[in-house]
LUMFI-465970 format. One record per residue (C-alpha): x, y, z; residue in three letters. Coordinates in steps of 0.5 Angstrom, whole numbers, plus 500, padded with zeros to 3 digits. Layout:
// residues N
XYZALA ...
// end
This chain:
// residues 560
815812755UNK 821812760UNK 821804765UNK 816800765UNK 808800768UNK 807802775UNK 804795775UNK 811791774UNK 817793779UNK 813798782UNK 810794787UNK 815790789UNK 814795796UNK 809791801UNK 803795800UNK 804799795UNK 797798792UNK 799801784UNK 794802779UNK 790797775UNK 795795768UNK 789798764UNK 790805767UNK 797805768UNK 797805760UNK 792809759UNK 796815763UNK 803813760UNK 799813753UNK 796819754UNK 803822757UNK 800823764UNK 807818767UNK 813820762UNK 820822764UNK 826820770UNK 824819777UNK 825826782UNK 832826784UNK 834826776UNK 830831774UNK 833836779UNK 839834774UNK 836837769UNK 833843772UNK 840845775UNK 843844767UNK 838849765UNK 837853771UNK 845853774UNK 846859777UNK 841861778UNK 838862786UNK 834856787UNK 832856795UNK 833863800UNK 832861808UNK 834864813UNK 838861818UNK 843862825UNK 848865820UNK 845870817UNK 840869809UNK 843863806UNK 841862798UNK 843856793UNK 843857786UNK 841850782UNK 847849781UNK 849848788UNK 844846790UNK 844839785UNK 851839789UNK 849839796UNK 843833794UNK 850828791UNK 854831797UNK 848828802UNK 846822797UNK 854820798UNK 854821805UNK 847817807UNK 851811803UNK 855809809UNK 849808813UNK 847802809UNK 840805806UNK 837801801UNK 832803795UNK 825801798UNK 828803806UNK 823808810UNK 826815813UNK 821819817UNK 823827815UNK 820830821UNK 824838818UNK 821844819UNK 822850813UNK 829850813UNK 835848807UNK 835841810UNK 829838808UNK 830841801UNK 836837800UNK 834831804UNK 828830801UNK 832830794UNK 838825796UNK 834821799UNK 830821792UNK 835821789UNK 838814792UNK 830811791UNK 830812799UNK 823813801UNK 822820806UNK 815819810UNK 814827810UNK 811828817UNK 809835820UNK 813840824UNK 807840829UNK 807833830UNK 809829837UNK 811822840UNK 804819840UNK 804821831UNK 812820830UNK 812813834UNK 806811830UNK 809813824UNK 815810824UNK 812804826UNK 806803821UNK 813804815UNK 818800819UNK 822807818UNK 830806819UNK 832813821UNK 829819823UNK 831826821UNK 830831826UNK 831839827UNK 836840834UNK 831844837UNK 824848833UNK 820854837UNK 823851844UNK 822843843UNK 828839844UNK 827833838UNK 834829840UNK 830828847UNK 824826842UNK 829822838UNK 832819844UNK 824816845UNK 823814838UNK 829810839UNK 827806844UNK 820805842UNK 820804835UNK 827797833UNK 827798826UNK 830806828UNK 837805826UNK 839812826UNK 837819828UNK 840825822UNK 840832826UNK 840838821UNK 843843828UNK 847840833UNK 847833834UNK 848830840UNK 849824841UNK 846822834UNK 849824826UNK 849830824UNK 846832817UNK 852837815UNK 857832817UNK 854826812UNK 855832806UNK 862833808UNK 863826809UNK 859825802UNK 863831799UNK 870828800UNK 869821798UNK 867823791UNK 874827791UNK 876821793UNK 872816789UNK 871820782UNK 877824782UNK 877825774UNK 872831775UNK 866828775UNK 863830782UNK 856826781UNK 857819786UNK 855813782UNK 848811783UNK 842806780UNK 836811778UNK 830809781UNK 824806777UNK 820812776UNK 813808777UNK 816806784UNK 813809791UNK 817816792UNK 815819798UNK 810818803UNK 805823805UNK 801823811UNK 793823811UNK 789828815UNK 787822821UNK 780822819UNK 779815822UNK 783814827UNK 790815826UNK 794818820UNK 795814815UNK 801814809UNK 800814802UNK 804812797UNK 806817791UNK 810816786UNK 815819781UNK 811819775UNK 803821778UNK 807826783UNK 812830777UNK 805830774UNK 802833781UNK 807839781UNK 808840774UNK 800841771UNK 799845777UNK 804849775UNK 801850769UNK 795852770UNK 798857775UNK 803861770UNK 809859774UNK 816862771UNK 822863772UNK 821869774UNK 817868780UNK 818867787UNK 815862791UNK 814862799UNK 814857803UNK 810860808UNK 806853810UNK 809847813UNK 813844807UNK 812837809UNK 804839806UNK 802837800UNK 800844798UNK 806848799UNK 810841797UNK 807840790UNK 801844788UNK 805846785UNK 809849791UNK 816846792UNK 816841787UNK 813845781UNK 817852783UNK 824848781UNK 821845776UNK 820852772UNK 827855775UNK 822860779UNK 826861786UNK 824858793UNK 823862799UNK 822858806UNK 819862812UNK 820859818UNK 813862820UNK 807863817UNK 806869821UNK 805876819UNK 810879821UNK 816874818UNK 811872811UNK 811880810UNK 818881811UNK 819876806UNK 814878801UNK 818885801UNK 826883802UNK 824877796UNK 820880791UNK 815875792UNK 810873787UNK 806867790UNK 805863796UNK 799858799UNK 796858805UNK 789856809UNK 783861811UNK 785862817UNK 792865815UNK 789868810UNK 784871815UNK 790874820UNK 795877814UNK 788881811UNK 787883819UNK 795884820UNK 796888813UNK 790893816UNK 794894821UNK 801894818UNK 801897811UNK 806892809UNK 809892802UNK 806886798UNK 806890792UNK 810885788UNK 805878790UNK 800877784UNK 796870786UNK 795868793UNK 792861793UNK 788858799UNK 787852801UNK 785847806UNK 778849808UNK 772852805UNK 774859804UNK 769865805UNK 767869800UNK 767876803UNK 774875805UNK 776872798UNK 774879796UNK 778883801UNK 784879800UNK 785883792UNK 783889795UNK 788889802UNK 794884799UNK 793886791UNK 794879789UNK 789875785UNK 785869789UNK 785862787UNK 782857791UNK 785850792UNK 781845794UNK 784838794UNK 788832797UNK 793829799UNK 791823796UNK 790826790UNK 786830787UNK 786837785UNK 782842783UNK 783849781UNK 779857780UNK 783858774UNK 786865772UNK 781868767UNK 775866771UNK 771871773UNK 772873780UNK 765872783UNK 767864781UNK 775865783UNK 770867790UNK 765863791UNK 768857788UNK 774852789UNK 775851782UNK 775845777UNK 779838777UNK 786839775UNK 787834769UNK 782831763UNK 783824766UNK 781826773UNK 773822774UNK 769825779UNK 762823782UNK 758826786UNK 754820790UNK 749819794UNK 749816801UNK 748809796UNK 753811791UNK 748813787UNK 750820782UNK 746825784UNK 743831779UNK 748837779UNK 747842784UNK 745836789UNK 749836795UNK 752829794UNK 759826797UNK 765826792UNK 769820790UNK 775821784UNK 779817781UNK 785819775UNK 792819774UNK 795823780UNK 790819785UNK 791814790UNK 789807789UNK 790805796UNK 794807803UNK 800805805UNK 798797808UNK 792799811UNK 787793806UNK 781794812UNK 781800811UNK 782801804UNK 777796803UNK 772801805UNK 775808802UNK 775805796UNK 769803790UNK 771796788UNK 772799780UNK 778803784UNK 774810786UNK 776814792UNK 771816797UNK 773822799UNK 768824805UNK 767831802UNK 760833801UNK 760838794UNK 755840789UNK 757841782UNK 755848779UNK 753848772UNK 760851769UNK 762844773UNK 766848779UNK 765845785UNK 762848792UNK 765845799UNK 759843803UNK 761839809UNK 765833810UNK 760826812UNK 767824816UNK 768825823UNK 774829822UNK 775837824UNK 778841820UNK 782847826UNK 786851821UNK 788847815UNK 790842820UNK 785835820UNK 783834827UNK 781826828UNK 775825833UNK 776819834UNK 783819835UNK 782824840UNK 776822844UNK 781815845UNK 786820849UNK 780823853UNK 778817855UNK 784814859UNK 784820864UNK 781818870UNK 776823871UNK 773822864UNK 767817864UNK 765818857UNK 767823851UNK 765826844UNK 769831841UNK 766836835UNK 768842831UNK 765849833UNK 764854828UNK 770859829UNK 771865825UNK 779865826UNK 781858825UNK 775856821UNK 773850826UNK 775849834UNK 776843837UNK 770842843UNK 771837848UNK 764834850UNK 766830857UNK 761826863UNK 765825868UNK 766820873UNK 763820879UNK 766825885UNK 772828879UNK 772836878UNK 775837871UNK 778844867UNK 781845860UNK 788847862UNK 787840866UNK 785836860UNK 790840854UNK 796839859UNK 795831861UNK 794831853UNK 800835851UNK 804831856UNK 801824852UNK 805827846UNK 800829841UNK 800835837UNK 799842839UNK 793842834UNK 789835837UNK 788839844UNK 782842844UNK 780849844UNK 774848849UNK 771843854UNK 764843856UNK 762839861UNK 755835861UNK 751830865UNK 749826859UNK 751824852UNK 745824847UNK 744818844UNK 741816836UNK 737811836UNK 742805835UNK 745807842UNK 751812839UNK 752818840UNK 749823836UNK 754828834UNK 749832831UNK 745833837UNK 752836840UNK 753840835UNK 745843836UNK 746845843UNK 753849843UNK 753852836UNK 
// end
């Protein structure tokens, strides 16, 4: 066993909530936690993998490629760099890069110095980024100059003023008046000439505690605003190395990246994290588009990538049209939402890769369809837990486990799931079973092979192409417009993107109101893209339960 339980060191970071003791020895004793912390074990993937191509992007300047090798580098080159900026292990950086070379070697030097990176979405705006940076007291933010026609140095320019414990804005492009990436790896680069001139290039550093929190994920929002949640070194190696298993990645494949990288799907199951650590090669699509995914599938020779239903649906539609060569792709992973059967079928058929449906969280829990399962249970299904520690119940509205095939909500614990958010005790006091389950608002059922089967979410929460919608947060927004009186917001079922957002306002009295009115005041406020909703509809009245709230599955009747 390398360090010491998640239970001692581990939880110096505030908030942290780590695994009891007796579980921590268990999942070390059974050789779940075993090896270095992340930005070491990319060391070891570069002595094994060397000069062999790690990541390929495209940039301004034309395909860049990186072998291990270089790569490693490139990580000591930034680590170096970031140590004049005064980071210290434990400190918080939010990462808000889209696919690109930088948020891959960002990532690892910041892992590399125990610096924690708070992964937010390229999709994400000022209401998202400033609660983010606030909720993990984030001391520098990282950014794109600009991304699909945004400008995130004004963005910065905001967050800065907003947000006191932001010291510093990292720009991967032109900066601005903030610090370049590329100029802290030449600063990083030339001092350790200076500093190591006796050959060694790797900078002097203490390795961090591999039982310590190593990166902070975004939650979906379900409740109100996103949460963070604390992965460690260990459960997280575990994460990417297991999926990568189970899905026979080698280092004769090539990963693309077609999804946001900071998602846990493309990010680790087994994604970035699980490529590298079997020395397959990393691609990074700047979009998930069609037409971009299907250039990179046949310049690359692409044998794996994830995506969500929705997208599944548009390269299945796009490929009809445009032939494209996906020859060389063996598995598609779907994930993100339920995933219909009959367009599971059609993807073997259209594309020619296999199908595997991912069904899991980014607070842990995996579950896979297997390479050998028939393919009526890789379409109808998504899979089984991950690894033989993962517990799963499936309860009823009291706790209660019901029979298999009954539909119940789905609670888990093991080795790679979360035992609480990011400083957020009222909420965790209600997220977790006292003995230390998660209570995952997902409604399942259980097949007699022990697959699951997705039913539906007890949480208010939308799940608008792989992206999770809070109602509540987005009913909170509506409700400051001065022409809403009251609102409720529900999914409307959607053949494109699985679920549409639907605005259900009463207005006050004299107003007029449109949705390109309510999408541009909400876009002008800073959220997301994706949080907007798709439709409004306009009523006199909001039905009421019993109780006097507002019956959502009463709304959900009159306009599906």
């Amino acid at each position: 066993m390398t360090g010491p339980l998640v239970t001692d060191r581990a939880a110096t970071l505030d908030g942290f909530v780590p695994w009891p003791r007796e579980f921590a020895r268990r999942y070390t004793d059974a050789g779940y936690w075993t090896g270095g912390p992340l930005g070491e074990r990319l060391r070891g993937w570069a002595r094994a993998y060397g000069a062999a191509t790690a990541i390929v992007a495209d940039s301004p300047a034309g395909v860049v490629r990186l072998s291990y090798a270089e790569l490693d580098h490139a990580v000591d080159d930034l680590a170096a760099g970031l140590d004049g900026l005064g980071l210290s292990a434990g400190d918080r950086v939010l990462v808000h890069l889209p696919n690109r070379i930088e948020f891959v070697t960002l990532l690892f030097a910041l892992l590399r110095r125990g610096v924690i990176p708070v992964l937010a979405l390229p999709a994400h705006r000022r209401v998202e980024i400033e609660h983010l940076a606030r909720l993990s007291g984030a001391v520098a933010y990282a950014i794109p100059d600009t991304h699909e026609g945004f400008d995130h140095r004004a963005l910065a320019e905001e967050i800065v003023v907003a947000v006191p414990t932001v010291r510093h804005v990292l720009v991967a492009g032109q900066p601005g008046p903030f610090t370049a990436l590329a100029a802290l790896a030449d600063t990083g680069h030339r001092q350790r000439d200076v500093e190591r001139p006796d050959g060694d290039q790797r900078p002097a550093m203490a390795e961090p505690d591999p039982s310590a929190v190593a990166v902070l994920l975004i939650s979906g929002g379900t409740t109100g605003k996103p949460k963070l949640i604390p992965r460690t070194h260990w459960d997280y190696a575990y994460n990417a190395a297991a999926s990568a298993e189970l899905c026979r990645l080698t280092s004769d494949d090539v990963y693309l990246v077609a999804l946001p990288a900071a998602h846990n799907f493309p990010l680790a199951c087994p994604g970035i994290l699980g490529a590298l650590g079997v020395g397959a090669r990393i691609v990074l699509a700047r979009s998930p588009s069609p037409e971009t995914a299907f250039d990179l599938i046949a310049r690359e020779r692409v044998t794996v990538t994830a995506v969500v239903p929705a997208l599944a649906r548009l390269w299945v539609t796009a490929a009809g049209w445009e032939g494209p060569d996906t020859t060389s792709l063996r598995l598609l992973q779907v994930g993100g939402a339920r995933l219909d059967a009959e367009l599971a079928r059609r993807i073997p058929q259209v594309l020619g890769a296999a199908v595997q449906q991912v069904f899991g969280m980014a607070e842990g829990l995996l579950n896979y369809t297997r390479p050998d399962d028939p393919a009526e249970v890789a379409h109808t299904t998504q899979g089984r837990p991950l690894a033989a520690a993962d517990e799963i119940r499936v309860v009823d509205g009291d706790g209660v486990d019901v029979p298999a095939g009954v539909v119940g909500e789905l609670w888990t614990r093991g080795p790679y799931t979360i035992r609480g958010y990011y400083l957020a005790p009222e909420h965790n006091a209600l997220a977790f079973s006292p003995d230390g389950f998660y209570r995952t608002g997902d409604l399942v059922r259980l097949t007699p092979e022990g697959n699951l089967v997705v039913e539906g979410r007890i949480k208010d929460v939308i799940n608008r192409g792989g992206e999770n919608v809070s109602a509540t947060e987005l009913e909170e927004h509506l409700l400051a417009h001065r022409a809403i009186a009251h609102a409720a917001v529900v999914g409307a079922a959607d053949e494109q993107v699985g679920e549409s957002v639907r605005a259900v306002v009463v207005l006050a009295p004299g107003e007029t109101l449109k949705l390109t009115d309510v999408r541009n005041y909400l876009l002008a406020r800073g959220l997301a893209r994706f949080m907007v909703p798709d439709l409004l509809t306009i009523v006199d009245e909001l039905p009421l339960t019993p109780v006097g709230k507002i019956d959502k599955r009463e709304l959900r009747r009159r306009f599906d």
